[in-house]
BAMIZA-331565 format. One record per residue (C-alpha): residue in three letters; chain; x, y, z. Coordinates in nm, 2 decimals, decimal comma. Example, Ala and Ser with C-alpha at 12.3 -4.5 7.8 and 13.67 -1.06 7.14 Angstrom:
BAMIZA-331565
@tilo->ALA | selo->A | X->1,23 | Y->-0,45 | Z->0,78;
@tilo->SER | selo->A | X->1,37 | Y->-0,11 | Z->0,71;
END
This chain:
BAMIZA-331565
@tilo->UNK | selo->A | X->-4,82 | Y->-2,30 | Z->0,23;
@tilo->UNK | selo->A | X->-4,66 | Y->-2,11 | Z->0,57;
@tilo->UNK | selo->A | X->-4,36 | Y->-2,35 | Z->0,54;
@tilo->UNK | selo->A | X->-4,29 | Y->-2,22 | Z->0,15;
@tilo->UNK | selo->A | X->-4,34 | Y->-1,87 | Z->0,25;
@tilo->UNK | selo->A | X->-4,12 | Y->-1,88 | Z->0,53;
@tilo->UNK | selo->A | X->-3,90 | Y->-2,07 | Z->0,32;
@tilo->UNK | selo->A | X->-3,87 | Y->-1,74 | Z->0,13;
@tilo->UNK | selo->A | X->-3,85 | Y->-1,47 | Z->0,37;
@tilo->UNK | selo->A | X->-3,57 | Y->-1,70 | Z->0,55;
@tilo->UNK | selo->A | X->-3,40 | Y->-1,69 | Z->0,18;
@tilo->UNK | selo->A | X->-3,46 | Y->-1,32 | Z->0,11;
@tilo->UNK | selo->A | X->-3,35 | Y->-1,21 | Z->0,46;
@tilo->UNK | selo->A | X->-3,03 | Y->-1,40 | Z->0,39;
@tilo->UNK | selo->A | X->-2,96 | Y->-1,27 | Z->0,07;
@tilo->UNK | selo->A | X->-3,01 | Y->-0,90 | Z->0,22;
@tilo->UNK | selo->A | X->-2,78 | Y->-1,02 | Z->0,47;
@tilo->UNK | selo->A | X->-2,53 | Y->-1,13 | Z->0,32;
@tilo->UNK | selo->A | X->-2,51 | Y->-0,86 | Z->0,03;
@tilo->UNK | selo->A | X->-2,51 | Y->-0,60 | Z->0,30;
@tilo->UNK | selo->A | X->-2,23 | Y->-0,82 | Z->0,43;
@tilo->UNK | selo->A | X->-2,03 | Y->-0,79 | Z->0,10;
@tilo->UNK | selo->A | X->-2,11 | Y->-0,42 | Z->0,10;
@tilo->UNK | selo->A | X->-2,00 | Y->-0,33 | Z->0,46;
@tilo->UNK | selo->A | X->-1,67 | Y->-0,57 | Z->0,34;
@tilo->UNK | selo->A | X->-1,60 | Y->-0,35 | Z->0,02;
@tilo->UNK | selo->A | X->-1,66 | Y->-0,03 | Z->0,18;
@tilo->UNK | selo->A | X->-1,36 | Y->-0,16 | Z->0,42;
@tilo->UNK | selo->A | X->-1,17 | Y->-0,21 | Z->0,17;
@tilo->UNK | selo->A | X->-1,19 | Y->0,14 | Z->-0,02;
@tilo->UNK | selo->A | X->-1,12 | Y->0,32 | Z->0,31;
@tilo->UNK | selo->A | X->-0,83 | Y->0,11 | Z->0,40;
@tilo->UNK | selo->A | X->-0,69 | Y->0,16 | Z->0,06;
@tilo->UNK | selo->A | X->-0,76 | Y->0,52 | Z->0,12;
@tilo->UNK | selo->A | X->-0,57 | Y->0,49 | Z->0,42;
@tilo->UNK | selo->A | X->-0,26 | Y->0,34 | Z->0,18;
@tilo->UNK | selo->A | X->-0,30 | Y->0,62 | Z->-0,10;
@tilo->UNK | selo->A | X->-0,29 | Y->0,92 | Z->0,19;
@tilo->UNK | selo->A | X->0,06 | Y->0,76 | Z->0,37;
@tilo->UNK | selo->A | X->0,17 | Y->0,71 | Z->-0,02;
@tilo->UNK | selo->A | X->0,11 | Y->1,04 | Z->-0,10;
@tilo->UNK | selo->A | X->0,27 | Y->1,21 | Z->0,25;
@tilo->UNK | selo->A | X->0,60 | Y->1,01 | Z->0,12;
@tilo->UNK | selo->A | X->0,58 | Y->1,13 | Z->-0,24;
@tilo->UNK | selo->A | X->0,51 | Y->1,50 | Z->-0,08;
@tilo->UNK | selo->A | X->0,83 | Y->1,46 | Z->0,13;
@tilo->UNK | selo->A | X->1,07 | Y->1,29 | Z->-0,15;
@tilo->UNK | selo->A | X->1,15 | Y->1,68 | Z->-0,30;
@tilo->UNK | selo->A | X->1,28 | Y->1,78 | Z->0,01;
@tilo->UNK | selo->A | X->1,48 | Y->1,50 | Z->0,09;
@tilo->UNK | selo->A | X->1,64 | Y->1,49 | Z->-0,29;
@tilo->UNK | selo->A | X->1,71 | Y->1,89 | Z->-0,23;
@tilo->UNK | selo->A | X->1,88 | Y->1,83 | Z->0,07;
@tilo->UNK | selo->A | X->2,06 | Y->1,53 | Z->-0,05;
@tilo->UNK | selo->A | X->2,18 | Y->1,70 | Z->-0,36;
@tilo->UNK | selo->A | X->2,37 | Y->1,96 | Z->-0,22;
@tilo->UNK | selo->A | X->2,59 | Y->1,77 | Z->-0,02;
@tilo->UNK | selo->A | X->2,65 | Y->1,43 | Z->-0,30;
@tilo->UNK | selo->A | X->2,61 | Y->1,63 | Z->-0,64;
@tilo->UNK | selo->A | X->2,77 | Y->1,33 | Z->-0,77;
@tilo->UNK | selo->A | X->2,48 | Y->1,09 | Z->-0,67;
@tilo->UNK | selo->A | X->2,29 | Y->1,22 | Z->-0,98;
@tilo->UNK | selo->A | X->2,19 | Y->0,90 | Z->-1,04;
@tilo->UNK | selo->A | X->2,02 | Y->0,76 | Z->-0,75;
@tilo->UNK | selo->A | X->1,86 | Y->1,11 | Z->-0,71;
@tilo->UNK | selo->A | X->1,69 | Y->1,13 | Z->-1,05;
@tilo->UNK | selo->A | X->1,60 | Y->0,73 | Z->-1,02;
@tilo->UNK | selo->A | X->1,43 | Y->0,87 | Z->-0,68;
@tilo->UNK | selo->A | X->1,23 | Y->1,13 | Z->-0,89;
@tilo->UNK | selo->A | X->1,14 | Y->0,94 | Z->-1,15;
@tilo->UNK | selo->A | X->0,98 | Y->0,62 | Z->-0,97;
@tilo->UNK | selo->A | X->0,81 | Y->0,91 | Z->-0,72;
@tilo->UNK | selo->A | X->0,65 | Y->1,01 | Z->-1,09;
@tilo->UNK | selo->A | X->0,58 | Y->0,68 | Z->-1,22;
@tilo->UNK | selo->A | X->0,43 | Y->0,58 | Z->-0,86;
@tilo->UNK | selo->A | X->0,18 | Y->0,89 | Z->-0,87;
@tilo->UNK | selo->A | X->0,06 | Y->0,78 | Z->-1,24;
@tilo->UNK | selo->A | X->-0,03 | Y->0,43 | Z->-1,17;
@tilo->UNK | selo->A | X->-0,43 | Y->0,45 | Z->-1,15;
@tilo->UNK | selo->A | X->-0,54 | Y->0,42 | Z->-0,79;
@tilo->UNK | selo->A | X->-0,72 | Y->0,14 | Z->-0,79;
@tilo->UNK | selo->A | X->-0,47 | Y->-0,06 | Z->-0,97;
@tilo->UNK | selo->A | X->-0,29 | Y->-0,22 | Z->-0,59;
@tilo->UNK | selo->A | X->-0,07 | Y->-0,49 | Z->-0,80;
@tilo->UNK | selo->A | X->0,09 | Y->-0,21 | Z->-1,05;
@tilo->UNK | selo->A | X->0,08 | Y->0,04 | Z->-0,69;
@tilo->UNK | selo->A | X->0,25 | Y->-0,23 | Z->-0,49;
@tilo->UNK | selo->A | X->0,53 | Y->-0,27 | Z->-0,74;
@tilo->UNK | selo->A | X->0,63 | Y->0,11 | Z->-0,79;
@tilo->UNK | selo->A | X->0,61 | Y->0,20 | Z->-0,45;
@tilo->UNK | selo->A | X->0,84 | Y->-0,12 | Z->-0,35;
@tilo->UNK | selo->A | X->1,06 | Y->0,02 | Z->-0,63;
@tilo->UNK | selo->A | X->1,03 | Y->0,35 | Z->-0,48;
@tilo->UNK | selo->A | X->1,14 | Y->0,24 | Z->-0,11;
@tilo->UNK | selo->A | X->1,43 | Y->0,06 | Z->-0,22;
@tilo->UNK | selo->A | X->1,55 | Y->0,41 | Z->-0,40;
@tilo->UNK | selo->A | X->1,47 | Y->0,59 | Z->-0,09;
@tilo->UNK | selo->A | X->1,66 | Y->0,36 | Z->0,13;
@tilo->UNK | selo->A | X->1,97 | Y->0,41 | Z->-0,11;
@tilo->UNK | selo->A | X->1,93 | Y->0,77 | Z->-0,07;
@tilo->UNK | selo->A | X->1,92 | Y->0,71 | Z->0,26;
@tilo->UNK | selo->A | X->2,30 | Y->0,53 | Z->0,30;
@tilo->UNK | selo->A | X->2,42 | Y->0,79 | Z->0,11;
@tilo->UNK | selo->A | X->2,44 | Y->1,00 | Z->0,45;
@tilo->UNK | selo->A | X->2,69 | Y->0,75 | Z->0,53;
@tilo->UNK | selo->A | X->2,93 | Y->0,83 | Z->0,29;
@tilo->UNK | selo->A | X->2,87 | Y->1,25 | Z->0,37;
@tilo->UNK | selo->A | X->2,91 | Y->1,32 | Z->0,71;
@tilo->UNK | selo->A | X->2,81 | Y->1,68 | Z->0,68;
@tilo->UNK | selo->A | X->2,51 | Y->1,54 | Z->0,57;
@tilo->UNK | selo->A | X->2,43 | Y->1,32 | Z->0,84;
@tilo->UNK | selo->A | X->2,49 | Y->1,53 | Z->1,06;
@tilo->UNK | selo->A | X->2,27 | Y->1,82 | Z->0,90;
@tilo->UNK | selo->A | X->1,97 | Y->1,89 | Z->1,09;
@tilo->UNK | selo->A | X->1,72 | Y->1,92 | Z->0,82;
@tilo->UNK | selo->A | X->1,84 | Y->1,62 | Z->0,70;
@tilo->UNK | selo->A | X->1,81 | Y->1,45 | Z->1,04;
@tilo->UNK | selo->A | X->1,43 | Y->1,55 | Z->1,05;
@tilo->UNK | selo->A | X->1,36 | Y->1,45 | Z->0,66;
@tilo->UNK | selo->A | X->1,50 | Y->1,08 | Z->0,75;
@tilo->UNK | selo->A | X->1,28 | Y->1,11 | Z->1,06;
@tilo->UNK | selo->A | X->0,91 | Y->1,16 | Z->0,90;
@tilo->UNK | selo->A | X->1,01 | Y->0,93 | Z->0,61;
@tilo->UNK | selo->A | X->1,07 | Y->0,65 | Z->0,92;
@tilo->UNK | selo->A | X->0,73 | Y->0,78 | Z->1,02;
@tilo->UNK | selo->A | X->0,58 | Y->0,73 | Z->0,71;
@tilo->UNK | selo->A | X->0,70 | Y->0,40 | Z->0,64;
@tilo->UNK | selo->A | X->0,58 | Y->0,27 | Z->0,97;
@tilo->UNK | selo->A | X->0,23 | Y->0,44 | Z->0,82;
@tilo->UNK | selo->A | X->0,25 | Y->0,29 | Z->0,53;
@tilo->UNK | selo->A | X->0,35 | Y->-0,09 | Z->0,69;
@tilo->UNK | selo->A | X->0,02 | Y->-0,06 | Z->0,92;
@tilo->UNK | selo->A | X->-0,16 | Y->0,10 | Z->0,64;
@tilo->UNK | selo->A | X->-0,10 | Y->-0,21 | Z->0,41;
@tilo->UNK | selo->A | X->-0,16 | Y->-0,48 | Z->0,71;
@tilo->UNK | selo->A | X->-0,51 | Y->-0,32 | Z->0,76;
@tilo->UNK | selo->A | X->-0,56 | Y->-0,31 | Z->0,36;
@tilo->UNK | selo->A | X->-0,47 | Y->-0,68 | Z->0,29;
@tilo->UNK | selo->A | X->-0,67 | Y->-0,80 | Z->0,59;
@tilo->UNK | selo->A | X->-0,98 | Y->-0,58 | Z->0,45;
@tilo->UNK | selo->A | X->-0,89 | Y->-0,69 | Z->0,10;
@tilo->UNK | selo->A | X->-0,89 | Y->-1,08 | Z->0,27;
@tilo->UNK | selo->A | X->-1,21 | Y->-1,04 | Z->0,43;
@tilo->UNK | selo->A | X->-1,42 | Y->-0,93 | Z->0,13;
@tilo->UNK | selo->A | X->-1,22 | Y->-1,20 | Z->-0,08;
@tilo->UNK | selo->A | X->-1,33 | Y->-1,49 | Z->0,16;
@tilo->UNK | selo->A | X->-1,71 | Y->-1,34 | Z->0,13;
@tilo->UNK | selo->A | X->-1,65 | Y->-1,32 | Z->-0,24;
@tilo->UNK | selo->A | X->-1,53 | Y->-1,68 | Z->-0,29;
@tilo->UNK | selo->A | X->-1,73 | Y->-1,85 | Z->0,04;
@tilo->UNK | selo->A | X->-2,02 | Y->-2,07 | Z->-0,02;
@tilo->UNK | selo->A | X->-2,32 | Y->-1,99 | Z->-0,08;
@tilo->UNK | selo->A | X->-2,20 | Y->-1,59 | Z->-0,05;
@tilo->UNK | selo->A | X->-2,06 | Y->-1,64 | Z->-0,38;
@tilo->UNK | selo->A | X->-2,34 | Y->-1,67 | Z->-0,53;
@tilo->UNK | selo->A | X->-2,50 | Y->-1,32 | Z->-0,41;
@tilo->UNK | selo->A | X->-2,19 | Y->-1,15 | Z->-0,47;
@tilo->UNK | selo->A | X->-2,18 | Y->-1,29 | Z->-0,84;
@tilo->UNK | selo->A | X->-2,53 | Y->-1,19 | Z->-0,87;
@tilo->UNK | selo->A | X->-2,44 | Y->-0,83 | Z->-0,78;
@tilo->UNK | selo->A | X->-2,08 | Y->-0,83 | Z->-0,92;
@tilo->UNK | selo->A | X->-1,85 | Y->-0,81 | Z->-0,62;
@tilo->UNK | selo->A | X->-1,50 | Y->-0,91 | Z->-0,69;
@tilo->UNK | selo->A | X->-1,23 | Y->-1,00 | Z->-0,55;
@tilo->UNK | selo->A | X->-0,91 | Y->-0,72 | Z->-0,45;
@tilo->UNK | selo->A | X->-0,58 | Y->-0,81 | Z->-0,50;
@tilo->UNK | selo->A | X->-0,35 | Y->-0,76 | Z->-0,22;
@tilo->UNK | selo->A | X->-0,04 | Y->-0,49 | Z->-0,17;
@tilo->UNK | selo->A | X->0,20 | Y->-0,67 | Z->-0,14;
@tilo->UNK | selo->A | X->0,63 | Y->-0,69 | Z->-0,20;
@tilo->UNK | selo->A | X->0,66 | Y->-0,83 | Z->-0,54;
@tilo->UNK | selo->A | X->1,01 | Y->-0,80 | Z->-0,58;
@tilo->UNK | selo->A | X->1,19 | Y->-1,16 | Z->-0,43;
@tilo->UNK | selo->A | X->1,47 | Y->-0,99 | Z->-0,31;
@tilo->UNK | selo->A | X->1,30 | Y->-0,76 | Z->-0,05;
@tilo->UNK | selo->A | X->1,15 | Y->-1,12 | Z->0,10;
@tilo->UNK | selo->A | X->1,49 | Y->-1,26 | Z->0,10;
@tilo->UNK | selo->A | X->1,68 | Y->-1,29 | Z->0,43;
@tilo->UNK | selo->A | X->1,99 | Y->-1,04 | Z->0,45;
@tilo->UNK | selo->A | X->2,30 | Y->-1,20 | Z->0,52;
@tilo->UNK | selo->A | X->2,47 | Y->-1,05 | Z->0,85;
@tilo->UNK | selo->A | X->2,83 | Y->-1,08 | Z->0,83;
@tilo->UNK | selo->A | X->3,08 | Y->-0,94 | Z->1,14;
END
C-alpha cells in the first residue's frame, strides 16, 4: 500500500515538474519573441527617416523607396504571433533596406550626408539586435519544442495543450545562398 502511494506522489510530483517545466519554457519563448517584435519595431520606427533622407537626394529611386514603405506596412500587419508570416516580411523588408542602402553608392552627396551617415548607422545597430534577438528566440522556441515533443513530457504537455513554435527564420533561398566574390 506505501509502495502504490508513493508510486503516486513520485507520478504527481513529476507531472508538476514537468508542466512547470513547459511553462517556465513558454514563458521564454513569449519574452524572447518580445525581444524580436521591440528590435522589429525600432527598424520600422526608423525606415521614415531613412526614405526621407534618401528621397531627396535619388527622386528617381521611387521605386525601391515606396517598395521600402510598403513591406514596412505589410510587416507591421502580420499578427504578432504569426513568426513564419513575420519571418518572411521582415526578410523581404531587409533586402529592401539593403537596396536603399547601395543607393548611397550611386549619390555621393548622399553618402557623404551626415544624417544619412547616422540613419545607416542605428539601422546596422538594429540589425545586429535583430540577429541576436532571433538566435535567442529560435533557441527558446527549440527548447520548449524538444519539451513539447520529448518522451514522456509529451504527454503532460498534450494534456495541457502546449505546442510547438515555429522558428524565425530566412525563408527566402537566395539570402542562404553563398555570394559569389568576383575581383
Amino acid at each position: 500500500m506505501y509502495i502504490i502511494l508513493a508510486i503516486i506522489v513520485l507520478i504527481a510530483l513529476y507531472a508538476v515538474f514537468t508542466y512547470n517545466g513547459l511553462v517556465r519554457a513558454r514563458q521564454v519563448t513569449e519574452e524572447a519573441w518580445s525581444g524580436i517584435d521591440v528590435q522589429l519595431k525600432r527598424r520600422a520606427d526608423l525606415i521614415p527617416n531613412l526614405i526621407e533622407t534618401v528621397k531627396g537626394y535619388a527622386a528617381h529611386e521611387r521605386q525601391t523607396l515606396e517598395e521600402v514603405v510598403e513591406l514596412r506596412n505589410k510587416a507591421q500587419a502580420v499578427p504578432s504571433g504569426d513568426v513564419a508570416a513575420r519571418g518572411q516580411v521582415e526578410g523581404l523588408l531587409s533586402q529592401a533596406l539593403g537596396r536603399v542602402i547601395a543607393l548611397a553608392e550611386a549619390y555621393p552627396d548622399l553618402k557623404a550626408n551626415a544624417n544619412f551617415i547616422e540613419l545607416q548607422r542605428s539601422l546596422e545597430g538594429i540589425e545586429d539586435e535583430i540577429q541576436m534577438s532571433r538566435r535567442y528566440y529560435n533557441g527558446a522556441a527549440r527548447d520548449l519544442n524538444v519539451k513539447v515533443e520529448s518522451f514522456p513530457s509529451n504527454l503532460i504537455a498534450g494534456q495541457f495543450g502546449f505546442s510547438k513554435r515555429a522558428f524565425f527564420e530566412i525563408t527566402n533561398e537566395a539570402d542562404r545562398a553563398v555570394p559569389s566574390v568576383k575581383f
